[in-house]
PQR file of N, CA, C, O and H, with PARSE charges and radii, in Angstrom:
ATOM      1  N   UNK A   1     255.624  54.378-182.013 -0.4000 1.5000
ATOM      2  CA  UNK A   1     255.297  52.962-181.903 -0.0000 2.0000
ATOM      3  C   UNK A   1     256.004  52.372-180.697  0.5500 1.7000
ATOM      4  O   UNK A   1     257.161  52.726-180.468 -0.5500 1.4000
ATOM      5  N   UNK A   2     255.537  51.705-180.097 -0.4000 1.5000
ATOM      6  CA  UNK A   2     255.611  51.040-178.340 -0.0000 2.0000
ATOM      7  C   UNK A   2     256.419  49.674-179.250  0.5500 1.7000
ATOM      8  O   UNK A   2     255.797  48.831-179.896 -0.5500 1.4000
ATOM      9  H   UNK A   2     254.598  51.417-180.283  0.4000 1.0000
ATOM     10  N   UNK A   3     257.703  49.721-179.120 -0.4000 1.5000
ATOM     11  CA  UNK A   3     257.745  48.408-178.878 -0.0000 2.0000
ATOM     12  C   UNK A   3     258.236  47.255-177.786  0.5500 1.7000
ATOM     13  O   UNK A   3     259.005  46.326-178.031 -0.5500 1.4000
ATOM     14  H   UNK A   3     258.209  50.406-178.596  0.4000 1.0000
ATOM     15  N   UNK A   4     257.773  47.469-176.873 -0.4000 1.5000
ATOM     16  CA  UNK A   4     257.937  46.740-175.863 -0.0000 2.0000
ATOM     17  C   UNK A   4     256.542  46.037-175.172  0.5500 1.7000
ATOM     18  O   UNK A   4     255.505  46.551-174.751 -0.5500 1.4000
ATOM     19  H   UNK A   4     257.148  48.224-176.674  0.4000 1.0000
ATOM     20  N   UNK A   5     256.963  44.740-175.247 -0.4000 1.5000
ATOM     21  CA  UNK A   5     255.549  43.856-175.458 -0.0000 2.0000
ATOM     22  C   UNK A   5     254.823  44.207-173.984  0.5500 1.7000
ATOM     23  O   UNK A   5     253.630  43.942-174.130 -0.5500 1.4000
ATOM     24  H   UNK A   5     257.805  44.323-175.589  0.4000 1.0000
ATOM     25  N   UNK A   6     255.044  44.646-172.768 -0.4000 1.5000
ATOM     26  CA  UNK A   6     254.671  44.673-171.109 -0.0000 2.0000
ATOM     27  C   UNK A   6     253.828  45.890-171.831  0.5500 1.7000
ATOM     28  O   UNK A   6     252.623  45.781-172.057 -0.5500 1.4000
ATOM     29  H   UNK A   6     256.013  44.861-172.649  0.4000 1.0000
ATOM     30  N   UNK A   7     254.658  47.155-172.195 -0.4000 1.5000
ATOM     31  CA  UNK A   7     253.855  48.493-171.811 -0.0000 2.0000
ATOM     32  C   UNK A   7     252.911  48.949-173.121  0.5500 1.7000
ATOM     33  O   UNK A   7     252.241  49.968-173.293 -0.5500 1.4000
ATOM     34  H   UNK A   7     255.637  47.243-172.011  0.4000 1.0000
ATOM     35  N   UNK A   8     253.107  47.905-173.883 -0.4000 1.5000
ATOM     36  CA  UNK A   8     251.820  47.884-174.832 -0.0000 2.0000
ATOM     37  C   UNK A   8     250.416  46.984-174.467  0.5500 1.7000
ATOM     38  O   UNK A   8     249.278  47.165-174.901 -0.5500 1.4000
ATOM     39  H   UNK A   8     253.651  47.078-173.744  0.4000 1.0000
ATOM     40  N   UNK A   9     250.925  45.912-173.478 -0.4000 1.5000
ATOM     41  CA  UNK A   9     249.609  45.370-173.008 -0.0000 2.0000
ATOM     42  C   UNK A   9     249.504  46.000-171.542  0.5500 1.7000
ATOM     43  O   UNK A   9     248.861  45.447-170.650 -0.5500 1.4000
ATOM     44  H   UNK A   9     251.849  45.764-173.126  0.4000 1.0000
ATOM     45  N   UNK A  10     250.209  47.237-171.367 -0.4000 1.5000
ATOM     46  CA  UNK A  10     249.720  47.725-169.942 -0.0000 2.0000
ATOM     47  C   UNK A  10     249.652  46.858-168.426  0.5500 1.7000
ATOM     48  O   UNK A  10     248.841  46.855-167.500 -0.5500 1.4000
ATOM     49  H   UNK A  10     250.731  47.686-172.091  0.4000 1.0000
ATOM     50  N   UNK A  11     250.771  46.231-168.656 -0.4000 1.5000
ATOM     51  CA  UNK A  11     251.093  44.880-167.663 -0.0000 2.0000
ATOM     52  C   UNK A  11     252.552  44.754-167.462  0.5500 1.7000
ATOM     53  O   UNK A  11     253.388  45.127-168.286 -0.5500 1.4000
ATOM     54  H   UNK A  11     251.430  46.233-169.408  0.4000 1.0000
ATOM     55  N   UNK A  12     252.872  44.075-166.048 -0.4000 1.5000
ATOM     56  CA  UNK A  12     254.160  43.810-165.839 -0.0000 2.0000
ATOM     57  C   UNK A  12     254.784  42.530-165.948  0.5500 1.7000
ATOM     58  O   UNK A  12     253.819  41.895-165.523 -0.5500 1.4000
ATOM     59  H   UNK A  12     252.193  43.772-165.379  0.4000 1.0000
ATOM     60  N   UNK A  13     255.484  41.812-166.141 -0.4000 1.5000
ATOM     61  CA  UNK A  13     255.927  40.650-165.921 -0.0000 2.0000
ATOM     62  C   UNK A  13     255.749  39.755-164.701  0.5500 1.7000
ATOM     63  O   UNK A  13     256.406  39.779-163.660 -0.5500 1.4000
ATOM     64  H   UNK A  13     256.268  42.328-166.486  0.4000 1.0000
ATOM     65  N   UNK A  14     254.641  38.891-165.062 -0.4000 1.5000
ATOM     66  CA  UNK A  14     254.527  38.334-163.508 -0.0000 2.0000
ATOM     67  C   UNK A  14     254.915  36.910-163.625  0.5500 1.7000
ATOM     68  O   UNK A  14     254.638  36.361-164.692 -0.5500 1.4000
ATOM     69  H   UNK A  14     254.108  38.872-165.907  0.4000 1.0000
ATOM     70  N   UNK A  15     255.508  36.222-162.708 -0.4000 1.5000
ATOM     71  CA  UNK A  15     255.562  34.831-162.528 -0.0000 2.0000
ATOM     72  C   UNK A  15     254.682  33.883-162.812  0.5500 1.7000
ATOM     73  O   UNK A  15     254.908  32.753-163.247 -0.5500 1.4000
ATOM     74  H   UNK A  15     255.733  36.667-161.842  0.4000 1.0000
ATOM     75  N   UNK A  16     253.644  34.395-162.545 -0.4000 1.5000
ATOM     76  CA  UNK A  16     252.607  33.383-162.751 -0.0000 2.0000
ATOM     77  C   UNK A  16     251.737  33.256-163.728  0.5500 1.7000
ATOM     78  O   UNK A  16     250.691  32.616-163.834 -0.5500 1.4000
ATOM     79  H   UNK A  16     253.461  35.312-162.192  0.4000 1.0000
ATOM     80  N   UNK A  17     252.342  33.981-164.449 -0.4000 1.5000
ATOM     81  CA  UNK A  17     251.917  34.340-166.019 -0.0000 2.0000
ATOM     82  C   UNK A  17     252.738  33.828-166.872  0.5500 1.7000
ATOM     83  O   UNK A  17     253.575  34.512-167.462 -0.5500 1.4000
ATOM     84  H   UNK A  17     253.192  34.500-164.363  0.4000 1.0000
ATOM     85  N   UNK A  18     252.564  32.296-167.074 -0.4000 1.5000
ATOM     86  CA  UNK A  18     254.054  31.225-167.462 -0.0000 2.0000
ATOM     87  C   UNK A  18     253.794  31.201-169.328  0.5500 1.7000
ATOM     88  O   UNK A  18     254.764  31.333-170.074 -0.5500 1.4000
ATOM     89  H   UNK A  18     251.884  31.740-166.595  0.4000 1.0000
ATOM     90  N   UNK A  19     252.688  31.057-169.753 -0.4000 1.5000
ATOM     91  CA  UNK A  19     252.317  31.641-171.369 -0.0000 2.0000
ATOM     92  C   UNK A  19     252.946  32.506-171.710  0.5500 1.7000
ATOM     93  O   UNK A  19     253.515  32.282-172.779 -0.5500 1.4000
ATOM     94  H   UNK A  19     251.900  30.950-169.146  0.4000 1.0000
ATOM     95  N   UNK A  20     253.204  33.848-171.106 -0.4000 1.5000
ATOM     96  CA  UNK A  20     253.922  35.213-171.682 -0.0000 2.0000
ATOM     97  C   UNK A  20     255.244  34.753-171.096  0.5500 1.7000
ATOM     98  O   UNK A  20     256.072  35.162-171.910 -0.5500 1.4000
ATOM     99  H   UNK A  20     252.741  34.029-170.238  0.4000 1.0000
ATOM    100  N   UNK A  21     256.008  34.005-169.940 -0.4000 1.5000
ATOM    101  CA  UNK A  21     257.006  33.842-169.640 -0.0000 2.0000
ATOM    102  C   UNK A  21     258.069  33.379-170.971  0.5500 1.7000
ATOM    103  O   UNK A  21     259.148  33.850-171.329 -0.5500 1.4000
ATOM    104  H   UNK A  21     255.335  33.674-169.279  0.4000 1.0000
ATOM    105  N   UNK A  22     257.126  32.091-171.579 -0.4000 1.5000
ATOM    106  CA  UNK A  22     257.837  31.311-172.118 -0.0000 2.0000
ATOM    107  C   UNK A  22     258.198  31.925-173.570  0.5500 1.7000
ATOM    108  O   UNK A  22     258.745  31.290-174.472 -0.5500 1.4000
ATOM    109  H   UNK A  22     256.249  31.708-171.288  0.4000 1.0000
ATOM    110  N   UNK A  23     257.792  33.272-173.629 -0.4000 1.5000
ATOM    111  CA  UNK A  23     257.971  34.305-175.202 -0.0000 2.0000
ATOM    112  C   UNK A  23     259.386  34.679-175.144  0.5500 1.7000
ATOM    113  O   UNK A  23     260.222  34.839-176.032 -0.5500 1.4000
ATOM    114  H   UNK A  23     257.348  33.788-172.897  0.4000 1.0000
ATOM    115  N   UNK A  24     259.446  34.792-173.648 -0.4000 1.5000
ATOM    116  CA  UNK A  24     261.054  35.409-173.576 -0.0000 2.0000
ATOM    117  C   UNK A  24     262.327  34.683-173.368  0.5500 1.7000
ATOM    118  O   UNK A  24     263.414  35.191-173.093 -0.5500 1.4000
ATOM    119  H   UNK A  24     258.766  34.662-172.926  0.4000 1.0000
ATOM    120  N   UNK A  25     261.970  33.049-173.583 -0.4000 1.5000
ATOM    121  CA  UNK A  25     263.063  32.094-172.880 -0.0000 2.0000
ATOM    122  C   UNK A  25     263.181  31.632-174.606  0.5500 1.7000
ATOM    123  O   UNK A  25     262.327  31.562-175.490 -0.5500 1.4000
ATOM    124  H   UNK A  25     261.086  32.636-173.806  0.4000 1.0000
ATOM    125  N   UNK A  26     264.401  31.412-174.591 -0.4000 1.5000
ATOM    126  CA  UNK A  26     264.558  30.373-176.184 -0.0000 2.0000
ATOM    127  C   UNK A  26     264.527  29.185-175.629  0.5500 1.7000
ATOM    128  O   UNK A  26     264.277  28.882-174.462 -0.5500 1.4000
ATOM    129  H   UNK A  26     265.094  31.468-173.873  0.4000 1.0000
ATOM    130  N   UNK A  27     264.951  28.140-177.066 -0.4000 1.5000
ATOM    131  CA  UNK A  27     264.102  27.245-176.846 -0.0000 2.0000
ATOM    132  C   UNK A  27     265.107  25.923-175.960  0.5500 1.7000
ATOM    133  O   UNK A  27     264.796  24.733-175.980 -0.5500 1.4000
ATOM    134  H   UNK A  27     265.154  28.386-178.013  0.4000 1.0000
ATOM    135  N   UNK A  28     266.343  26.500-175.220 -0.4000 1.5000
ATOM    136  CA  UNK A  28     266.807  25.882-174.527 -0.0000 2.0000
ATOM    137  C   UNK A  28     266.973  26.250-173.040  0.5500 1.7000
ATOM    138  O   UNK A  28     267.932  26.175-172.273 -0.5500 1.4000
ATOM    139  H   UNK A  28     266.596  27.468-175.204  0.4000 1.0000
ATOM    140  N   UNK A  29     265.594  26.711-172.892 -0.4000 1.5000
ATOM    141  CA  UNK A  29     265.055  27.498-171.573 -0.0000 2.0000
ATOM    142  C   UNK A  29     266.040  28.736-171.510  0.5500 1.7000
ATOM    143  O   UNK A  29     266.299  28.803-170.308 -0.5500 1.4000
ATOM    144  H   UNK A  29     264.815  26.772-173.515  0.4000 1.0000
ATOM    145  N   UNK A  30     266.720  29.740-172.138 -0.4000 1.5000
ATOM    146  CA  UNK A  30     267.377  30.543-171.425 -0.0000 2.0000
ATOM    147  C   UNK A  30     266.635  31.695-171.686  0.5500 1.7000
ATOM    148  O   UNK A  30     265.627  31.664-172.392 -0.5500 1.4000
ATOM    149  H   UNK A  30     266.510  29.685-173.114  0.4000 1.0000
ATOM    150  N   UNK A  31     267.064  32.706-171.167 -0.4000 1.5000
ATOM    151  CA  UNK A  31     266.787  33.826-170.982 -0.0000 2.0000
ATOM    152  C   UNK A  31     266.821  35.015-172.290  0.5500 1.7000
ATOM    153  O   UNK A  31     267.745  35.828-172.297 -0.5500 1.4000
ATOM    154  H   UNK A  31     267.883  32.731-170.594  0.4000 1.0000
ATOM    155  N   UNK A  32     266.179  35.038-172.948 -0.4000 1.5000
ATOM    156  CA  UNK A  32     266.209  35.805-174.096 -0.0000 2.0000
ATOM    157  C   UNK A  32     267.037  37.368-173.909  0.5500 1.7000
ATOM    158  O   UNK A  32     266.309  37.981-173.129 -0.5500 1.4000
ATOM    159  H   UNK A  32     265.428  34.378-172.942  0.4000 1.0000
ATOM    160  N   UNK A  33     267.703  37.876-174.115 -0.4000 1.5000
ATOM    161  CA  UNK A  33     268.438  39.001-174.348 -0.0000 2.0000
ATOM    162  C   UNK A  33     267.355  40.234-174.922  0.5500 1.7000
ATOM    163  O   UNK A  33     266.526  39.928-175.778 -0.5500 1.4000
ATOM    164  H   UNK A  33     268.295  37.378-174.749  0.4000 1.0000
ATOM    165  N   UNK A  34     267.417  41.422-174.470 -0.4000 1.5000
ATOM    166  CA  UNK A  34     266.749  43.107-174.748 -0.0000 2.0000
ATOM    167  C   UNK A  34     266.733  42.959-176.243  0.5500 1.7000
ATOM    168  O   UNK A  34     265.778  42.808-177.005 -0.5500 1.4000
ATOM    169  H   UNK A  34     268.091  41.671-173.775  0.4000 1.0000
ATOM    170  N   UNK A  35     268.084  43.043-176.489 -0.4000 1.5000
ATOM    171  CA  UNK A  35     268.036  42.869-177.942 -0.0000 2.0000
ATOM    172  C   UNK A  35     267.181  42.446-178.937  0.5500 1.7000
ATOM    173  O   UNK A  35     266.717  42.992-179.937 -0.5500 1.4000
ATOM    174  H   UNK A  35     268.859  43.166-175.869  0.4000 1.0000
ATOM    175  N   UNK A  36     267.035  40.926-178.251 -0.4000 1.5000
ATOM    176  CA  UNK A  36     266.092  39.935-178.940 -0.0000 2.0000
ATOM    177  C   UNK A  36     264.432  40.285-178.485  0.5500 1.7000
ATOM    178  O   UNK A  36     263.559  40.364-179.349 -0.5500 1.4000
ATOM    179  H   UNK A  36     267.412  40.482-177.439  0.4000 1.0000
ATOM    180  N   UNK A  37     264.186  40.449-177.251 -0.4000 1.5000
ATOM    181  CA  UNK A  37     263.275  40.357-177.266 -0.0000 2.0000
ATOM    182  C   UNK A  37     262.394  41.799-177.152  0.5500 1.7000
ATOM    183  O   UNK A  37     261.212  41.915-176.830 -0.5500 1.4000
ATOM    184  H   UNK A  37     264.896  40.385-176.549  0.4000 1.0000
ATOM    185  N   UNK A  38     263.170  42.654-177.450 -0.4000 1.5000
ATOM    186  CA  UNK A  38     262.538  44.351-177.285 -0.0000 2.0000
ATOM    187  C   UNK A  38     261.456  44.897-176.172  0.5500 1.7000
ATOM    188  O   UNK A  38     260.305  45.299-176.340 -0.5500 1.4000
ATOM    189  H   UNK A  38     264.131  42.559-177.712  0.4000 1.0000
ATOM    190  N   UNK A  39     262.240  44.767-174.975 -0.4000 1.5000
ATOM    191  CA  UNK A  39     261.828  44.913-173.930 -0.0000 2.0000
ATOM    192  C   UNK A  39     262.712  46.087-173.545  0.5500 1.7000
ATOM    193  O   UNK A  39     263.920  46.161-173.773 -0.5500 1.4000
ATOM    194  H   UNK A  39     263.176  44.440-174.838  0.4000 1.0000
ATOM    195  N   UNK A  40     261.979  46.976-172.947 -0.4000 1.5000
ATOM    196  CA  UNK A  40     263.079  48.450-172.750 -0.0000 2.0000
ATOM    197  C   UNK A  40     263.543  47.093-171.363  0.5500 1.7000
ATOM    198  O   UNK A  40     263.285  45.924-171.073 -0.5500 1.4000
ATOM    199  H   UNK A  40     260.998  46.917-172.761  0.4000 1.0000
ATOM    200  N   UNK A  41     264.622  48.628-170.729 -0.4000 1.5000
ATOM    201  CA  UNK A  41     265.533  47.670-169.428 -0.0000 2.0000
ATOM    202  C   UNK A  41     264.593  47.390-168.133  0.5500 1.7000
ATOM    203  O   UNK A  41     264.949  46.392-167.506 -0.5500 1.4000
ATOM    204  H   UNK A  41     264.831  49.577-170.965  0.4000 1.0000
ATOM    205  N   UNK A  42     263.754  47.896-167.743 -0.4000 1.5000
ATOM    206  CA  UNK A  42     263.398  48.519-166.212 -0.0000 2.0000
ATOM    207  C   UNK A  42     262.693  47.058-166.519  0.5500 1.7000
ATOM    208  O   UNK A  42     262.988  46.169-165.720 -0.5500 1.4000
ATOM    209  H   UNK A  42     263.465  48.707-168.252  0.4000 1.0000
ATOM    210  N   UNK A  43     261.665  46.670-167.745 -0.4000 1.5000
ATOM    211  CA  UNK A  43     261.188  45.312-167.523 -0.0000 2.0000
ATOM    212  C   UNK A  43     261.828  43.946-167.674  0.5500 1.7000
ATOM    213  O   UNK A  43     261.288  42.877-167.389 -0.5500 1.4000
ATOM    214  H   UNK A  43     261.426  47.393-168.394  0.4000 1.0000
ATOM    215  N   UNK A  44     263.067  44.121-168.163 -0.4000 1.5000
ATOM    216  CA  UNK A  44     263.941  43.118-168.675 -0.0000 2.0000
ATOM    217  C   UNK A  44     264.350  42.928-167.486  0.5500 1.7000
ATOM    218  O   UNK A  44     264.273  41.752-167.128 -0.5500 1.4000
ATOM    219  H   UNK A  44     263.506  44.989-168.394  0.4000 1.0000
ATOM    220  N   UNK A  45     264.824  43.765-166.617 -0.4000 1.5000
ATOM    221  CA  UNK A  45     264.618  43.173-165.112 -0.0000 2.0000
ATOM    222  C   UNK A  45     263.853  42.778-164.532  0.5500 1.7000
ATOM    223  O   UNK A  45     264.039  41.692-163.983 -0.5500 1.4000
ATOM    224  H   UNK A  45     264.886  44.720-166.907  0.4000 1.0000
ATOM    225  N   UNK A  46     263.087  43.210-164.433 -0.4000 1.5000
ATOM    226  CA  UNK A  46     261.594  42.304-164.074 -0.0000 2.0000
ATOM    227  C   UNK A  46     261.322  41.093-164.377  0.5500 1.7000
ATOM    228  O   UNK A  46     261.200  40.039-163.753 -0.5500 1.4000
ATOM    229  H   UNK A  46     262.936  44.092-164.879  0.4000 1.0000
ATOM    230  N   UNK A  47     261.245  41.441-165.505 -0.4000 1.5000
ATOM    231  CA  UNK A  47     261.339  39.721-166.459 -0.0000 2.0000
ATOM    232  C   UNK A  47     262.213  38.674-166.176  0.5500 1.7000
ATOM    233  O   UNK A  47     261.845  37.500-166.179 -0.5500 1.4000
ATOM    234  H   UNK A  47     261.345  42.297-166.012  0.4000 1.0000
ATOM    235  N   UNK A  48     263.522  39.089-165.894 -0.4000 1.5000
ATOM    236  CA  UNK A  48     264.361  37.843-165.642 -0.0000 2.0000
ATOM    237  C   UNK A  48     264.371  37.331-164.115  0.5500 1.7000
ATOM    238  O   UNK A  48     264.851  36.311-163.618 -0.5500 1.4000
ATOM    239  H   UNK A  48     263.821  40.043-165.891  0.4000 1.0000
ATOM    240  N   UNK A  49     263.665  38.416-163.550 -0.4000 1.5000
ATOM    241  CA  UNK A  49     263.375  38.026-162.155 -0.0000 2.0000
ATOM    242  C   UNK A  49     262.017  37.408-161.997  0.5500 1.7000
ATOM    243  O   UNK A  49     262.020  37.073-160.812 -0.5500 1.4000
ATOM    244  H   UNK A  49     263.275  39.244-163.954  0.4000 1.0000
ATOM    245  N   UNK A  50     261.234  37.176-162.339 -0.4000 1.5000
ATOM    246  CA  UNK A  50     259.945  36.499-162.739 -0.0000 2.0000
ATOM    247  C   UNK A  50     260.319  35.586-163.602  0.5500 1.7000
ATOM    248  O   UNK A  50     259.315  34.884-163.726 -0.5500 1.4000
ATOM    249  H   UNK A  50     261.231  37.448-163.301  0.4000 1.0000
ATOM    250  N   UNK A  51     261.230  35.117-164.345 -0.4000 1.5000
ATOM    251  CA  UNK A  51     261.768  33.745-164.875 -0.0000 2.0000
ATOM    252  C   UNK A  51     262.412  33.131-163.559  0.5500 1.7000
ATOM    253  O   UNK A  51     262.169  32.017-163.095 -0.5500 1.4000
ATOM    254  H   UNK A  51     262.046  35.687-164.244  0.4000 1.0000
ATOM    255  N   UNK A  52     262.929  33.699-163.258 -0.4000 1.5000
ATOM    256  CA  UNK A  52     263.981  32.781-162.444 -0.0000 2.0000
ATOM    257  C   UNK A  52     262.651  32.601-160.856  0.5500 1.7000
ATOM    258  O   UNK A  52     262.968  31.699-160.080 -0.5500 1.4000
ATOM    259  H   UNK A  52     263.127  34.604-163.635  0.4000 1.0000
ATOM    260  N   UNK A  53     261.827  33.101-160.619 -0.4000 1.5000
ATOM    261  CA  UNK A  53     260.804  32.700-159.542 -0.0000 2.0000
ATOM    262  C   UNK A  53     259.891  31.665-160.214  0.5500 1.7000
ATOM    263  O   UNK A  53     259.458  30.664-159.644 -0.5500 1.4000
ATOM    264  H   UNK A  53     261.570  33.834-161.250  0.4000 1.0000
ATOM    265  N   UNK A  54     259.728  31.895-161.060 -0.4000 1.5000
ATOM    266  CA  UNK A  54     259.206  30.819-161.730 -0.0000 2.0000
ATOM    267  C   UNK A  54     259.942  29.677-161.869  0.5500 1.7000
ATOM    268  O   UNK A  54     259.500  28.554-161.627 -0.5500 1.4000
ATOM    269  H   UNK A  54     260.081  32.708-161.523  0.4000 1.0000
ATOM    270  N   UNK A  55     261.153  29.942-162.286 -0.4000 1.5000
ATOM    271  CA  UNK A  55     261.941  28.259-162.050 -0.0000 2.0000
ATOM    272  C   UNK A  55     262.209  27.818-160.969  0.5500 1.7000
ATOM    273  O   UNK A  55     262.552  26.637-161.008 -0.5500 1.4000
ATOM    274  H   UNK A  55     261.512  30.854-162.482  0.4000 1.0000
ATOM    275  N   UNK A  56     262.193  28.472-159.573 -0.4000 1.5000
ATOM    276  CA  UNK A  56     262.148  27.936-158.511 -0.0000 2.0000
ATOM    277  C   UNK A  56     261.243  27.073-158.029  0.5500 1.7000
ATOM    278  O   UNK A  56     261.397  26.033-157.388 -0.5500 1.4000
ATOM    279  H   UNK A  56     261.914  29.431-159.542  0.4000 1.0000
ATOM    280  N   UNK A  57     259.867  27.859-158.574 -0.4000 1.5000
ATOM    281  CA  UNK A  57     258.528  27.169-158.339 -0.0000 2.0000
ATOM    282  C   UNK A  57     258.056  26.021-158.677  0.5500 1.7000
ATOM    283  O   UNK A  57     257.260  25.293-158.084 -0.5500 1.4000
ATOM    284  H   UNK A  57     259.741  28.703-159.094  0.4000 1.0000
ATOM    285  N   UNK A  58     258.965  25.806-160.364 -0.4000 1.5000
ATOM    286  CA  UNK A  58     258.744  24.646-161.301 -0.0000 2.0000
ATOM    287  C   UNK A  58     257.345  25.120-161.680  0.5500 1.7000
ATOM    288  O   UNK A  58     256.346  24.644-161.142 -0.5500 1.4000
ATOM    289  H   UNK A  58     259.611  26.397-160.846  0.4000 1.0000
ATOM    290  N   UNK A  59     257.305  25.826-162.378 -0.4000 1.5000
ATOM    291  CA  UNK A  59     256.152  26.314-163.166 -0.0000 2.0000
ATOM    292  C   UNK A  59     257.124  26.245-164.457  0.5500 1.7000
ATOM    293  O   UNK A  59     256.516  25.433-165.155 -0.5500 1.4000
ATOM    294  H   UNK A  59     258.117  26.214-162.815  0.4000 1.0000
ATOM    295  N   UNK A  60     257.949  26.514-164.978 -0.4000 1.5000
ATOM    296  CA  UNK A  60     259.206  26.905-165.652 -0.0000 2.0000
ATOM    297  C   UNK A  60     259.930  25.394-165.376  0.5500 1.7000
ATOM    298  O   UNK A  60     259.730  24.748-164.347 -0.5500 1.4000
ATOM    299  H   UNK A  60     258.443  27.173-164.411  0.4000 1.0000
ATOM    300  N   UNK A  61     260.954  24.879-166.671 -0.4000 1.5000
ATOM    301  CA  UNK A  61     261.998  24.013-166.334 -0.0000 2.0000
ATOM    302  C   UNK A  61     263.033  24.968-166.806  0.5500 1.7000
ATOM    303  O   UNK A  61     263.009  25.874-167.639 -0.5500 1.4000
ATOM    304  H   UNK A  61     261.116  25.404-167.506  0.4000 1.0000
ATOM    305  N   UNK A  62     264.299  24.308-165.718 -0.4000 1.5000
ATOM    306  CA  UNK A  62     265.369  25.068-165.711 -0.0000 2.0000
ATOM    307  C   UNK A  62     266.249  25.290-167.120  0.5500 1.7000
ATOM    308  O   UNK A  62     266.884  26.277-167.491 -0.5500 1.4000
ATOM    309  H   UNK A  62     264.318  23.572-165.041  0.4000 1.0000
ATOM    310  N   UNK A  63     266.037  23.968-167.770 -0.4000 1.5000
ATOM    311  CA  UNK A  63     266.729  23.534-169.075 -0.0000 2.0000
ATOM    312  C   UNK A  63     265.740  22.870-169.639  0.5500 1.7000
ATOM    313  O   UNK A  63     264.714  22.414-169.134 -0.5500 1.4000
ATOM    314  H   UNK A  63     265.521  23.166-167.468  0.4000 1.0000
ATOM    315  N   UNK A  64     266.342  22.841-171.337 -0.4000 1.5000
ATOM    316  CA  UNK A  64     264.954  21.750-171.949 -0.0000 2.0000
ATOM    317  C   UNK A  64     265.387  20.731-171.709  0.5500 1.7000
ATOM    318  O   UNK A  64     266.495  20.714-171.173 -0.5500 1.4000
ATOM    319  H   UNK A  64     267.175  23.212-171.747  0.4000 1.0000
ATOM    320  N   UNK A  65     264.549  19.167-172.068 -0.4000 1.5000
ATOM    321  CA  UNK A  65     264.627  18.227-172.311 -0.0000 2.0000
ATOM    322  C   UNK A  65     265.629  17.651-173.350  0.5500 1.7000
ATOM    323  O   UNK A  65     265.173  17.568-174.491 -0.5500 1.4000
ATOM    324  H   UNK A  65     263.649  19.180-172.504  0.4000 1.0000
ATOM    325  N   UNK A  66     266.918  17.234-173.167 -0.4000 1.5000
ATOM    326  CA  UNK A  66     267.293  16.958-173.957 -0.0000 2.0000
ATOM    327  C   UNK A  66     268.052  15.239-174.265  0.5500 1.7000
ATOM    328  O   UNK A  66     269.116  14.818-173.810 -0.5500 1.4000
ATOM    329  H   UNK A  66     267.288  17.301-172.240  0.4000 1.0000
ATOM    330  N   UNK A  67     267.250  14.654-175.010 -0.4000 1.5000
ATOM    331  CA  UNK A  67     267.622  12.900-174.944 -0.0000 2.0000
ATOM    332  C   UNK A  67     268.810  12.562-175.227  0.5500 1.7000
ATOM    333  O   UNK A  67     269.541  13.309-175.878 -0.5500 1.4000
ATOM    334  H   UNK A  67     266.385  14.995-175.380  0.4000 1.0000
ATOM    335  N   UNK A  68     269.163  11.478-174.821 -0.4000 1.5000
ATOM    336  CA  UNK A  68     271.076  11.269-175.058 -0.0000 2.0000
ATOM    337  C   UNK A  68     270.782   9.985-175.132  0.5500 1.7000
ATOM    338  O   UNK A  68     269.992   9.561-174.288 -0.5500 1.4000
ATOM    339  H   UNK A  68     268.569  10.871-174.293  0.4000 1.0000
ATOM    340  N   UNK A  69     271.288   9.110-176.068 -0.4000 1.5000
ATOM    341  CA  UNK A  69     270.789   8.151-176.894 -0.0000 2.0000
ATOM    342  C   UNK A  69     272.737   7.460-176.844  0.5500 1.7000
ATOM    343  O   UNK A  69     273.052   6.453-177.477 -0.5500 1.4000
ATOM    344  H   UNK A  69     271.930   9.455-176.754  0.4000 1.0000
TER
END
């Protein structure tokens, strides 16, 4: 059993693919951990490098929204 979500849909982590981006960020924009998100390593690099091009781009926010009242 494949569990790594890229090489079961036969795809790499791309930037501009901000729907599948946002599977791997929790929900205070960070970067989800291997652990958590069962990604072997070679794409977990990938991945966090295609998050972080994406937050350059602002396709991605860097942090969530958070109100201060």
């Amino acid at each position: 059993m494949i569990k790594d979500y890229f090489e079961k849909a036969g795809t790499t982590p791309d930037y501009k693919d901000v729907d599948t981006l946002t599977k791997f960020v929790s929900s205070r924009m960070r970067i989800v951990s291997r652990d958590r998100s069962g990604v072997n390593a070679k794409n977990q690099r990938k991945l966090s490098k295609a998050i972080k091009h994406a937050r350059y781009l602002a396709l991605l926010p860097f942090t969530s929204y958070q109100k201060t009242e």
